[in-house]
VOGU-3710 file (C-alpha; in Angstrom, 3 decimals, decimal comma):
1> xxxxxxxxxx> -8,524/4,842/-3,955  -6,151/6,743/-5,975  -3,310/8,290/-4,218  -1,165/11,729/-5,209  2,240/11,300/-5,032  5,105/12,502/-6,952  8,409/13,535/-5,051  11,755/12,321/-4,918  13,759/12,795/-2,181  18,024/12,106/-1,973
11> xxxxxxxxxx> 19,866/9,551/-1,355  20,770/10,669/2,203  21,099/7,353/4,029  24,034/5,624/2,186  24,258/1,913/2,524  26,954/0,773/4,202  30,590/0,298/2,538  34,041/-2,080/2,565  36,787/-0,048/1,861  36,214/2,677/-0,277
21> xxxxxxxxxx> 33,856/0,612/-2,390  29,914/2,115/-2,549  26,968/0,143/-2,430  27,562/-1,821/-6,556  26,389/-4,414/-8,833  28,596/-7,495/-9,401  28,435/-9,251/-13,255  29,310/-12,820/-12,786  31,388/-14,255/-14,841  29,453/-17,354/-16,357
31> xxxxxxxxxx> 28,995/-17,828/-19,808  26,370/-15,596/-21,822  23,622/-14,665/-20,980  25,452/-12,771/-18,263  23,602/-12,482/-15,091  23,529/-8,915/-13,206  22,907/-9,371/-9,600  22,135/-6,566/-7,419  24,277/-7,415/-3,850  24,641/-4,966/-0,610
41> xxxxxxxxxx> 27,261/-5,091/1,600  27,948/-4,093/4,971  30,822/-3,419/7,112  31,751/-2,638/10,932  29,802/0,012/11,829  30,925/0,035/15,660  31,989/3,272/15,604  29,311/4,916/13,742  26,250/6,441/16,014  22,894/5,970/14,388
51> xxxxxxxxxx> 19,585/7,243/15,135  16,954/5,298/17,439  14,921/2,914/15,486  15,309/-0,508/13,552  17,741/0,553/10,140  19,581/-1,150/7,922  22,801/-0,298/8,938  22,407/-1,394/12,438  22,171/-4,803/13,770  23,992/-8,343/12,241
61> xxxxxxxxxx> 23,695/-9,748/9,154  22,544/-13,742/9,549  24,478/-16,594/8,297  22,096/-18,122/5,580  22,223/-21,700/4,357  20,305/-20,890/1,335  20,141/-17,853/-0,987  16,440/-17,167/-2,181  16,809/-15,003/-5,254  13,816/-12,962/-6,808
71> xxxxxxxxxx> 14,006/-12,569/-10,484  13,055/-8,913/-11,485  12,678/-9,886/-15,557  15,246/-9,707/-18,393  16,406/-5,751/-19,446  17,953/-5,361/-22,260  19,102/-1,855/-21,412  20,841/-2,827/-18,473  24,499/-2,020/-18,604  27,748/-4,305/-19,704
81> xxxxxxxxxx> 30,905/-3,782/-17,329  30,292/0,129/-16,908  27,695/1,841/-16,232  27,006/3,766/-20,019  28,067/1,037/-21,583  25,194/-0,849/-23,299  24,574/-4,207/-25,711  21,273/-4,697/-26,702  22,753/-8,342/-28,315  22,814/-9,445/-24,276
91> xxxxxxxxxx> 20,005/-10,320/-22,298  20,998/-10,004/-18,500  18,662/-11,048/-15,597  18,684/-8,506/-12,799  18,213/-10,807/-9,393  17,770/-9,456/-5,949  19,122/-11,089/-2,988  16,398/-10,803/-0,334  18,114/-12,641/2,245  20,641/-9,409/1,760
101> xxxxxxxxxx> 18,266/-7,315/3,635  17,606/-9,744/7,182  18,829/-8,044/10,445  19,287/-9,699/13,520  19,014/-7,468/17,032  19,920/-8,767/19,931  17,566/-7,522/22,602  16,137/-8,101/26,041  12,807/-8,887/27,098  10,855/-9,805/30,553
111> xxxxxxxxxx> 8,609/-12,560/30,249  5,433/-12,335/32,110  2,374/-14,124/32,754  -0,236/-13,947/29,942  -3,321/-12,544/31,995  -0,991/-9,469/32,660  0,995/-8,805/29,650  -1,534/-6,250/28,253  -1,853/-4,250/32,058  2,069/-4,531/32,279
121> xxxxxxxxxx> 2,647/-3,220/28,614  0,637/-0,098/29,415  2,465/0,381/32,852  5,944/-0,019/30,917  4,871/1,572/27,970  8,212/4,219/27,881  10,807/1,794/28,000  9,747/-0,850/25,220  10,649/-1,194/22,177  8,124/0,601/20,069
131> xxxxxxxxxx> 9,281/-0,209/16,544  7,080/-0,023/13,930  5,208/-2,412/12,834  6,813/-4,456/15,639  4,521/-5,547/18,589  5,910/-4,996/22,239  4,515/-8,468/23,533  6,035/-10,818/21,278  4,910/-14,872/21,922  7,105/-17,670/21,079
141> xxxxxxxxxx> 6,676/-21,405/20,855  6,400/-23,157/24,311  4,425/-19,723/25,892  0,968/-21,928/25,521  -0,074/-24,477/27,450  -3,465/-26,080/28,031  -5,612/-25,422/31,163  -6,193/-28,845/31,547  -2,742/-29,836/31,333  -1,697/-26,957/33,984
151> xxxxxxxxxx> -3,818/-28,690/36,624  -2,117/-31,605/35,851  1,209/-30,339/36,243  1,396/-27,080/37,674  1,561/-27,933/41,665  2,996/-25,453/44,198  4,989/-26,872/46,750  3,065/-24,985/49,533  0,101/-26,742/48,918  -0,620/-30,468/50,008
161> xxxxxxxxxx> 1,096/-33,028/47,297  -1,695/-35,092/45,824  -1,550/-39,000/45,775  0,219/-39,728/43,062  -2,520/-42,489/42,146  -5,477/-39,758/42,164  -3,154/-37,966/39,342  -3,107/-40,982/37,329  -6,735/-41,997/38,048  -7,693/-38,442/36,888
171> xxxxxxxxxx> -5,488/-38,689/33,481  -7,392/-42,096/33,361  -10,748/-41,493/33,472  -10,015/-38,379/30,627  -8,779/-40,539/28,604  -11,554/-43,444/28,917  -14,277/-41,004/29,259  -14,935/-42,463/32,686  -15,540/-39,091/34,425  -18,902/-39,767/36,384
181> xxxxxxxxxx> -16,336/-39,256/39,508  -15,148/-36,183/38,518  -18,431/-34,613/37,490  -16,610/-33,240/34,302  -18,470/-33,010/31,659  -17,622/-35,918/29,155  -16,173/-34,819/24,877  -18,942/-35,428/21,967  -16,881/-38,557/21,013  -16,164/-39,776/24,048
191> xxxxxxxxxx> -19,762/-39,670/24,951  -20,920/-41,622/21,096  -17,746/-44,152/22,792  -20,053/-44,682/26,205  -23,284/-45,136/24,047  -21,372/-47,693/22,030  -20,347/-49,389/24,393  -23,667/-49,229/26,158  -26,227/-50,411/23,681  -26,230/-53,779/21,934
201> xxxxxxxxxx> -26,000/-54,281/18,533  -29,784/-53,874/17,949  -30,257/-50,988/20,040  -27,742/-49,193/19,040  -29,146/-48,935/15,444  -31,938/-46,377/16,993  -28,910/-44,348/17,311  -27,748/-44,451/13,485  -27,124/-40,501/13,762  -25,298/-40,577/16,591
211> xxxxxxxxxx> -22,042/-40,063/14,880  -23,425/-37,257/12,514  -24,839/-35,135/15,997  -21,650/-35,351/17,747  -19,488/-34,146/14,537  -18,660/-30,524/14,567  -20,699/-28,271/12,526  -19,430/-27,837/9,331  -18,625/-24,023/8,422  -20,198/-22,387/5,244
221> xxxxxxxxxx> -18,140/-21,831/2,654  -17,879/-17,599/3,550  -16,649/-18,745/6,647  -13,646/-20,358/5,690  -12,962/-18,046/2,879  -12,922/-15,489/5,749  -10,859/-18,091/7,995  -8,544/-18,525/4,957  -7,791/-14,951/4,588  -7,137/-13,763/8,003
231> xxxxxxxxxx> -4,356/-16,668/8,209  -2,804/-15,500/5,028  -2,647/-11,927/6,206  -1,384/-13,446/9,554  1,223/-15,528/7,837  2,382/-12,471/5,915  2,342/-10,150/8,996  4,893/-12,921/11,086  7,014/-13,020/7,730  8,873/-10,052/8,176
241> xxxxxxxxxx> 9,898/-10,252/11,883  11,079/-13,135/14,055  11,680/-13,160/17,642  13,721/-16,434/20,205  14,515/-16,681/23,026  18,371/-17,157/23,089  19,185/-17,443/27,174  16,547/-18,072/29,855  17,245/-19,453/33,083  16,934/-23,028/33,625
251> xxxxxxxxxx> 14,881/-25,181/35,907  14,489/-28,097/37,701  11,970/-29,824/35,569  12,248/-30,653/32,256  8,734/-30,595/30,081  9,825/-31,520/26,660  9,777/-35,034/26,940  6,091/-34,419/28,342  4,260/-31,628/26,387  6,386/-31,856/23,290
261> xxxxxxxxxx> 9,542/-30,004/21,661  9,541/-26,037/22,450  8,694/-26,280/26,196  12,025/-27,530/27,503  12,932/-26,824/31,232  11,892/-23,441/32,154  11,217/-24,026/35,819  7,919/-24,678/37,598  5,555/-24,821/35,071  3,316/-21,470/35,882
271> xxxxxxxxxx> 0,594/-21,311/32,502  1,116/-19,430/29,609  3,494/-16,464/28,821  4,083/-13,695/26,965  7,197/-11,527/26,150  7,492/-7,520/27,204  10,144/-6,285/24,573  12,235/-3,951/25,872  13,918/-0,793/24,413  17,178/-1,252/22,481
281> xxxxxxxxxx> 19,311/0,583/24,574  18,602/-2,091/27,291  19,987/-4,875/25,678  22,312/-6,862/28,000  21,627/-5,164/30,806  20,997/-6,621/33,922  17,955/-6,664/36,238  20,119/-4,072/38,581  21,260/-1,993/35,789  17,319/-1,330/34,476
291> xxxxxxxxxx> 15,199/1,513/35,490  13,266/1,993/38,541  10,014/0,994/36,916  11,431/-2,047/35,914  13,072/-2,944/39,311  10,116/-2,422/41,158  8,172/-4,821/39,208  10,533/-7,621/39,654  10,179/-6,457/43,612  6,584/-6,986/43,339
301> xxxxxxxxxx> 6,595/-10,269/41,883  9,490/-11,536/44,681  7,062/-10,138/47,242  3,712/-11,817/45,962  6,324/-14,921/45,621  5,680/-14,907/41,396  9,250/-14,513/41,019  8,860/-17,643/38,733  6,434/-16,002/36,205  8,694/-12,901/36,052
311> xxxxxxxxxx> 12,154/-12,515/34,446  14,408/-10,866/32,311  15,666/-13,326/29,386  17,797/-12,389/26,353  16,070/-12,850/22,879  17,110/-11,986/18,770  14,976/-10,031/16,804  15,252/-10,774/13,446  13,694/-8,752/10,652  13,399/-9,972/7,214
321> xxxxxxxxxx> 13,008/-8,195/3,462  9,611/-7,812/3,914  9,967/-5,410/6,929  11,953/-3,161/5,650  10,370/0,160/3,891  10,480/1,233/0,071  12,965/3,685/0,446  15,272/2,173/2,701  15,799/-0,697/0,369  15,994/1,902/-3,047
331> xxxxxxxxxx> 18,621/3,597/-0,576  20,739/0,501/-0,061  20,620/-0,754/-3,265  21,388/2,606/-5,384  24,485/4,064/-5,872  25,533/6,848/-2,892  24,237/10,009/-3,966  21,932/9,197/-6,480  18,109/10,474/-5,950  15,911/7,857/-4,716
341> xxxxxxxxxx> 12,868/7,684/-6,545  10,634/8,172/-3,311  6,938/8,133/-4,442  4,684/7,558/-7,721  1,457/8,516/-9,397  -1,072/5,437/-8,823  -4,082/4,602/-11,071  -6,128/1,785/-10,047  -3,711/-0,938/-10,170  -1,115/0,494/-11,507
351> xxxxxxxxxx> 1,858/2,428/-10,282  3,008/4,827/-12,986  6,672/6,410/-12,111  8,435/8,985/-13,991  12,322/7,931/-13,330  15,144/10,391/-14,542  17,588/9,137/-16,821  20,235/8,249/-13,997  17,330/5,674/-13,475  17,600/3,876/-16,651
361> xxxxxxxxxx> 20,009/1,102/-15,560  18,348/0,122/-12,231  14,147/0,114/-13,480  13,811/-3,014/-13,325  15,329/-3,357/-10,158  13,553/-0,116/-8,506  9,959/-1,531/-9,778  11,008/-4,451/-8,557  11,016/-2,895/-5,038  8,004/-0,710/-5,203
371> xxxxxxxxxx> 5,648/-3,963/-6,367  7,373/-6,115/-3,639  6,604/-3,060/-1,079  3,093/-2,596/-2,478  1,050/-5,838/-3,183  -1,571/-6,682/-3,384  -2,168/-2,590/-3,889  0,235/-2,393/-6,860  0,055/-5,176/-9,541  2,046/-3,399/-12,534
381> xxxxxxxxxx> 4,740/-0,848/-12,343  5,221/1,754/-15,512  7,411/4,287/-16,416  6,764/6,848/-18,852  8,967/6,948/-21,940  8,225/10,100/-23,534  6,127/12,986/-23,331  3,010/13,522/-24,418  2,991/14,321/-28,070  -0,029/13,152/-29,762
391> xxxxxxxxxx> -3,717/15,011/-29,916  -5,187/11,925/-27,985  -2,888/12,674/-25,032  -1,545/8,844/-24,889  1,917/8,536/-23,106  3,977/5,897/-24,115  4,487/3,712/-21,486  7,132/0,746/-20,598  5,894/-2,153/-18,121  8,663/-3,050/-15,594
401> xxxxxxxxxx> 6,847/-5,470/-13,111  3,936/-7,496/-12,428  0,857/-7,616/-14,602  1,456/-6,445/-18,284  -2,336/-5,427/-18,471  -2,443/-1,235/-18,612  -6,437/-1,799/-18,149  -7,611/-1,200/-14,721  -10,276/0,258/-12,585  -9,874/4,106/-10,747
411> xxxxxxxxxx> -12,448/4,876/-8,159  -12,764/8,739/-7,799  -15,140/10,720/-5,198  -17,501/7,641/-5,129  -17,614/7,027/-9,189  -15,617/3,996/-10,950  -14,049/4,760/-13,855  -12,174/2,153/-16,299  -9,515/3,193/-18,136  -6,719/1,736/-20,613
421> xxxxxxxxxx> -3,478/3,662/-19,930  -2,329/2,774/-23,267  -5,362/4,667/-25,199  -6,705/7,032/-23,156  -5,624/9,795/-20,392  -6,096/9,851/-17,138  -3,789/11,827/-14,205  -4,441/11,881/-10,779  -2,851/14,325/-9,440  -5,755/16,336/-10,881
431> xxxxxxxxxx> -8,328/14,567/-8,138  -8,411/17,783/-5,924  -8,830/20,496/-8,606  -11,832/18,402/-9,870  -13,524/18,535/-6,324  -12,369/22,319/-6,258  -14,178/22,682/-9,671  -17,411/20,817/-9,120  -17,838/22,946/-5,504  -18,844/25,668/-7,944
441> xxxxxxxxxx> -21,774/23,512/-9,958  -25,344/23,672/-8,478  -28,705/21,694/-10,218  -29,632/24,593/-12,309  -26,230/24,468/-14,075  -25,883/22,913/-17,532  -21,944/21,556/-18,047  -20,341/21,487/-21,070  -17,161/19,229/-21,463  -15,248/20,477/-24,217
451> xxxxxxxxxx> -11,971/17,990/-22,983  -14,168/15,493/-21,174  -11,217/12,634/-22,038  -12,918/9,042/-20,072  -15,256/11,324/-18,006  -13,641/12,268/-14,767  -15,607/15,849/-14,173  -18,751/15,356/-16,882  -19,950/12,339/-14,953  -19,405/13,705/-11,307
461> xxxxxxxxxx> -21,131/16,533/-12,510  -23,782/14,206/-13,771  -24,775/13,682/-10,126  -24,928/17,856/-9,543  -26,433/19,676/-12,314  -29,565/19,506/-15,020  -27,231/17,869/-17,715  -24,023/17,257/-19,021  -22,519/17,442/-22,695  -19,295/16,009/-22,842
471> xxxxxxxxxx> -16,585/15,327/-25,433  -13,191/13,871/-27,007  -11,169/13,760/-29,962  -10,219/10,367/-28,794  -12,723/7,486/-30,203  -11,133/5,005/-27,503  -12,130/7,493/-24,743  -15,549/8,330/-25,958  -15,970/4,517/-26,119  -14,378/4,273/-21,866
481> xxxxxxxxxx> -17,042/7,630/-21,429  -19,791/5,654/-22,458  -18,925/2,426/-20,435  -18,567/4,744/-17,464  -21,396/6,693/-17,862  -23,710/3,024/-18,091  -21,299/1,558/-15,115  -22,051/4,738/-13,246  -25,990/4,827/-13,722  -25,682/8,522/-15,228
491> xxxxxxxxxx> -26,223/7,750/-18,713  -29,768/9,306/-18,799  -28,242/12,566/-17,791  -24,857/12,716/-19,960  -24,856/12,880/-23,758  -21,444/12,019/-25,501  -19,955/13,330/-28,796  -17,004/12,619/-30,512  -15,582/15,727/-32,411  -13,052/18,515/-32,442
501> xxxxxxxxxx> -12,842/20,743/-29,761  -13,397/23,940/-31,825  -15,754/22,264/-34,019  -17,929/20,966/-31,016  -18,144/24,431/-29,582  -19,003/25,918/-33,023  -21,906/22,996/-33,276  -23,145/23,853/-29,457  -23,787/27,391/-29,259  -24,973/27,561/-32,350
511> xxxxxxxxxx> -28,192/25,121/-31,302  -30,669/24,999/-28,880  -28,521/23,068/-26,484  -25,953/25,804/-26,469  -28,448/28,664/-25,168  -28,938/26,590/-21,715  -25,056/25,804/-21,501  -24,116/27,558/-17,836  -20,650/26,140/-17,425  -17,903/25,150/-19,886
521> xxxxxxxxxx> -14,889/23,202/-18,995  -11,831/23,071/-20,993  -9,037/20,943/-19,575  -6,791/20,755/-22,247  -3,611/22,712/-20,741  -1,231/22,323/-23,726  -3,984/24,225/-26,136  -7,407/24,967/-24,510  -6,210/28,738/-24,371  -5,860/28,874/-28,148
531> xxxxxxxxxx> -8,847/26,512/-28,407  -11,127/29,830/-27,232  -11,055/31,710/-30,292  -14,041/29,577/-31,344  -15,922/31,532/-29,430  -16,002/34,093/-31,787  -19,376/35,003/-33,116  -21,220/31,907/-31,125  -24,503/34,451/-30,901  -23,763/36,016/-34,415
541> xxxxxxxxxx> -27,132/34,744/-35,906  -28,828/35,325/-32,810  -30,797/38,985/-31,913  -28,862/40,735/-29,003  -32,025/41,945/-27,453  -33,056/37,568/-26,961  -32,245/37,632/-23,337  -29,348/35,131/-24,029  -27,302/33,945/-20,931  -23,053/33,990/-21,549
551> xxxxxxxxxx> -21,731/30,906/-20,038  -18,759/30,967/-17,565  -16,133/29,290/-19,295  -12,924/27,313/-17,028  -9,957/27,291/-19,155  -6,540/25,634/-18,111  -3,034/26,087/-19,427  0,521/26,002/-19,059  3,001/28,660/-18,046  7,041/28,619/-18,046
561> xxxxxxxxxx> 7,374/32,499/-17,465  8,355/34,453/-14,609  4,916/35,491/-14,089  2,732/33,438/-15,436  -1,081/34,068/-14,095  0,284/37,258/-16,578  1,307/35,528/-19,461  -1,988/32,939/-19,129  -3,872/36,059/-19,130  -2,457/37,461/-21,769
571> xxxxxxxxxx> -2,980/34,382/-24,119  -6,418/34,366/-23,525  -6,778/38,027/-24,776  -5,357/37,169/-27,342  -7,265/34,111/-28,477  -10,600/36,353/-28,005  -9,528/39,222/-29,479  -10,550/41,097/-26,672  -8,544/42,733/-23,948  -11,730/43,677/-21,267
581> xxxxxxxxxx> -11,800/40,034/-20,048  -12,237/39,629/-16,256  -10,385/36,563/-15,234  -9,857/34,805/-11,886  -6,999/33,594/-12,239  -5,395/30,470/-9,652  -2,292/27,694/-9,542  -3,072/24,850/-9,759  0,327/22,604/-9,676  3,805/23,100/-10,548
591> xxxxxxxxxx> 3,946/20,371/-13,438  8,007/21,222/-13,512  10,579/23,435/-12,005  9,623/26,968/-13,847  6,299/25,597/-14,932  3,121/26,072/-13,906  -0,301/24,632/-14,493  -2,853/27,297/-14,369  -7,203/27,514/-14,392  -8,450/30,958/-15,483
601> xxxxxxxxxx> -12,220/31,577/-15,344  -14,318/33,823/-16,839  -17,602/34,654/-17,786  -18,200/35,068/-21,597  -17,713/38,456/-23,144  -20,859/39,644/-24,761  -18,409/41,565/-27,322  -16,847/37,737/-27,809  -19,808/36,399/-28,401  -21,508/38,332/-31,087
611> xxxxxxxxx> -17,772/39,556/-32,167  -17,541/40,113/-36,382  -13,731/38,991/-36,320  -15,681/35,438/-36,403  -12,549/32,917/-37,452  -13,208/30,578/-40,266  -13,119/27,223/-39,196  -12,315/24,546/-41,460  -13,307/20,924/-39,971
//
């Protein structure tokens, strides 16, 4: 899916301070190369009120044994001492500290009895926690327990104490598969272990596939692909949050010797558990001090004596790098008051920013962030270097992270199109006006693409109208047009040429092709206005009285003046020598502040078309 995006948005959440020091990079003094490591620091923010919700600035900064650091690559534009001040005879490596970015919360939470935790959560639902990304029933080691093992040890005190022997007897005939007595139903092996044991040594070879029947089923390969897959997103979904249990009340029996460490003495041993986090502003509050809801929920329990499975416990919620949002972690990082780069153009793989040159010095460490925040999504972060000079439309682009490969696959309105960002153009941000454009194509239309680049409107009108003649100055896109067009199963309806834009209109309407042409497309805004003087004298050796039909032609542009659906106009006059032109005129996008991107269409002026003021064209 390709997304639009393209904002940036201040740096309005400033990271913490010491002093009167911002948020700032720290150069190490070891020997050359010099490493530049990005830090964040915090201070005592007691005093400061923040906003509900989990934030960087709130909560305690753990004590870590270890310091994981990421490398981000090697810049050789990143700055010596002072920012400005640059030595491309220095390699530095730019390393973020993750472990810079873990919170700890202290919170409270009630724990409750598994069966109910999902019927409690809804009844309590306004005075959780309701972070996102954060579930409000949380689970912690020691909350499971098997059912088996509860009727071992799980005995109320109203009921009649059993004889300790039939406990023991009980665990005994489990164990020795001896449960005839029980009338339990004995395990796969412990049943092959009773026909072993039951059978001599000649008959038990009638039962040579005893041992295969009474192995689990293996699972097909899919299966544990599938099994594989939902632990990994599991694994990466407990990653960035961690929640303990930091003061419970004690009991008086102590499991941990029994079922294992995590269990511990947490009372009477009542089945599995689960935890009800509660909202922020309740932590370290007492039963007493909660709200009514809460209160009479603990009643309840005392009443139905459950008091055991119910009660109020004091847990830390700690939240790791990988919780923590793009921008948050750009706003941290950055230098107060600098504009965080907020959002990015994306095309297939590939996330294509266009950073200012205040930028410059953190790149590496900003896509750094957005191909953490973005995997497996994102593989390779670019940033334009300069504009768009060349006839082919190439931009030449700088890779900052991840995969160095600008090759990559963009799915558009249900077509896949491959494209090399290095040779060819593609922008996204167009998606929309290409729907907008192809709403007005119906089968009896016949496209021409004067602009086509890799194919994104001739081949989804491929699917629409009769047929489709598309082209580029650009050999390398041709070559992506025709791999698309076969990819796409349109290549019976699209035919592909390589030439000029002028000199490809000149060659159209002046063959049979050209008479059936309906709809011409030229999306070339830097000169497809001055591109329409080929036009010209299309019909000149044709007889007026021939029936001919004038094709509606879709022209887009540029604009930096004050009014520009004016000035666009006005061009086009120009370039058809011809002032009675009736254009529908629309914006498309504001490209830049003061510029806009506009579509003018128009049906063909007969006086155009068979016009004497022909311009010689020289190929």
């Amino acid at each position: 899916m390709v997304s639009k995006l393209s904002l940036f948005r201040a740096n309005s959440l400033p990271f913490p301070v010491i002093s009167s020091y911002s948020a700032r990079f720290i150069l190490k003094p070891y020997p050359k190369p010099k490493t530049l490591i990005f830090c964040v620091f915090s201070s005592n923010l007691s005093s400061t009120t923040f906003p509900y919700g989990p934030s960087l600035l709130k909560g305690k900064k753990p004590v870590l044994d270890d310091i994981r650091l990421a490398s981000i690559g090697r810049d050789r534009d990143a700055h010596r001492g002072k920012i400005g001040e640059f030595d491309e005879s220095i390699e530095k490596d730019v390393l973020l500290n993750e472990d810079e970015f873990t919170r700890v919360f202290e919170i409270s939470a009630i724990r409750v009895p598994a069966k109910d935790c999902f019927a409690l959560e809804n009844r309590l639902r306004g005075h959780l926690l309701n972070w996102p990304r954060i579930r409000n029933i949380a689970r912690v080691p020691g909350d499971e327990i098997e059912e088996d093992v509860v009727k071992l040890l799980g005995r109320d005190t109203d009921e009649e104490e059993e004889d300790e022997d039939s406990v023991v007897d009980s665990v005994n005939r489990r164990i020795r598969g001896k449960a005839e007595g029980d009338g339990e139903r004995l395990s796969s092996v412990l049943h092959r272990d009773k026909l072993a044991r039951t059978f001599n040594s000649t008959g038990y070879l009638k039962f040579r596939n005893l041992a295969k029947i009474s192995r689990p089923k293996r699972k097909r390969k899919t299966e544990r692909t599938r099994e594989g897959k939902e632990k990994e997103i599991a694994s990466r979904r407990n990653e960035m949050a961690v929640v303990e249990v930091v003061e419970t009340r004690g009991g008086e029996e102590d499991f941990e010797g029994l079922l294992g460490e995590g269990y511990g003495s947490r009372g009477r041993w009542r089945g599995s558990t689960r935890l009800l986090l509660l909202d922020e502003k309740y932590s370290g509050e007492e039963v007493q001090d909660l709200p009514e809801a809460i209160k009479v929920l603990f009643a309840e329990a005392k009443m139905a004596d459950a008091s055991l499975s119910f009660e109020l416990v004091k847990c830390r919620l700690t939240l790791f790098y990988d919780y923590w949002p793009m921008i948050e972690i750009l706003e941290a990082v950055l230098p107060k008051g600098m504009i965080v780069p907020s959002a990015f153009e994306m095309v297939g793989h590939i996330a294509h920013l266009n950073l200012r040159d205040e930028h410059l010095p953190y790149k590496r460490l900003i896509a750094k962030v957005v191909l953490d925040k973005n995997q497996p999504k994102i593989q390779t972060v670019v940033n334009k270097i300069d504009p768009i000079h060349n006839d082919f439309r190439t931009m030449q682009l700088e890779v900052l992270a991840g995969n160095h490969s600008l090759v990559t696959l963009v799915v558009e309105s249900g077509l896949r199109f491959h494209v090399d960002l290095a040779r060819v153009y593609w922008n996204s941000k167009l998606g929309t006006e290409r729907q907008r454009l192809l709403l007005g194509f119906d089968q009896n239309d016949v496209v021409c693409d004067v602009f086509a680049g890799v194919g994104p409107i001739a081949l989804a009108a491929a699917r629409i109208v009769k047929r489709v003649y598309a082209n580029d100055l650009n050999p390398h896109a041709v070559e992506f047009m025709e791999q698309n067009s076969v990819v796409n199963k349109l290549e019976k309806r699209i035919e592909i040429f390589n030439m000029d834009g002028r000199r490809f209109i000149k060659a159209m309407f002046s063959s049979e092709k050209g008479q059936k042409v309906t709809q011409v497309v030229m999306n070339l805004p830097k000169d497809a206005a001055e591109s329409l003087d080929a036009f010209r004298g299309v019909y000149n050796d044709r007889h007026r009285d021939e029936g001919l039909s004038f094709p509606t032609i879709h022209v887009y542009g540029f604009s930096k003046a004050s009014d520009p659906e004016f000035d666009f106009h006005e061009r086009i006059r120009i370039a058809l020598s011809e002032v009675a032109v009736d254009v529908k005129m629309r914006k498309v996008r504001l490209v830049a502040p003061g510029k806009w991107m506009l579509c003018a269409s128009f049906i063909l002026p007969k006086n155009v078309a068979f016009s004497r003021k022909n311009l010689s064209y020289v190929d």
